[in-house]
N, C-alpha and C positions, 0 to 999 in steps of 0.2 A: 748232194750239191756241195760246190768248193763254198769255201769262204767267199762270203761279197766284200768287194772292196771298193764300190760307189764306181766302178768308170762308166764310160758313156760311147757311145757309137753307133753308128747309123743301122736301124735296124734292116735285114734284108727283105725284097721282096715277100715272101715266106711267112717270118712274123711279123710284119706287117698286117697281111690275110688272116694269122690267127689273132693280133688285136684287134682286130675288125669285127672277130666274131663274137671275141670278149666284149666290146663294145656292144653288141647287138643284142647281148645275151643280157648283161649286168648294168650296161648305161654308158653314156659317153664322163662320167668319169674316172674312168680307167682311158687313161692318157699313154702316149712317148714318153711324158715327161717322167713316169709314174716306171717307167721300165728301169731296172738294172743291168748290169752286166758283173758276174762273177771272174774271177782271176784265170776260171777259163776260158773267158770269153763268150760264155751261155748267158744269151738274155733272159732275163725273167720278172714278172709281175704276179704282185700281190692284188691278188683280184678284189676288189670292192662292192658290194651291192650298193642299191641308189641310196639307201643312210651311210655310205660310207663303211658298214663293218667288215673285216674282211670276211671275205668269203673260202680263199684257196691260195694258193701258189701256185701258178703256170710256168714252165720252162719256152718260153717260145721258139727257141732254139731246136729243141726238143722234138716240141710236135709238129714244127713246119718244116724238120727234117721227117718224122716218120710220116706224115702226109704225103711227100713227096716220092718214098721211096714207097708209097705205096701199103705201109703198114697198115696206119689210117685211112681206110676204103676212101670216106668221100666226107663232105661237110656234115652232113647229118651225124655221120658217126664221131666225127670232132667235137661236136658240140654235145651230142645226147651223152657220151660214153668219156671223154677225157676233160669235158669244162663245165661237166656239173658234178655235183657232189653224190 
């Protein structure tokens, strides 16, 4: 992953769905607010469990591009095999 450089920008559709999962998986504090964006333009979040510690680094960018193309069969496999440890 590039250097982060703090910008901000609306997340798409996509990772959207995979916050949503993060959310469902780890707690609703893992936020938007809580997302980055790298100098490439790759969102990414420092996942949390419900004390806060982290847990991982998600590329959202990432996986709600290979969900889409199909890499990532289907939700189940998002969650069991790329957003947990």
């Amino acid at each position: 992953m590039t250097q982060q450089n703090n910008q901000r920008r609306a997340l798409t559709s996509g990772e959207q769905d995979v916050l949503r999962h993060i959310q469902e998986l780890y707690g609703p504090q893992n936020t938007d607010a809580d997302v980055s964006v790298d100098a490439s333009g790759n969102a990414f979040i420092f996942i949390k469990d419900c004390a806060n510690s982290p847990v991982m680094v998600a590329v959202l960018t990432n996986l709600s591009k290979w969900y889409a193309d199909g890499l990532i069969k289907s939700a189940d496999d998002l969650r069991q095999y790329w957003l947990t440890r």
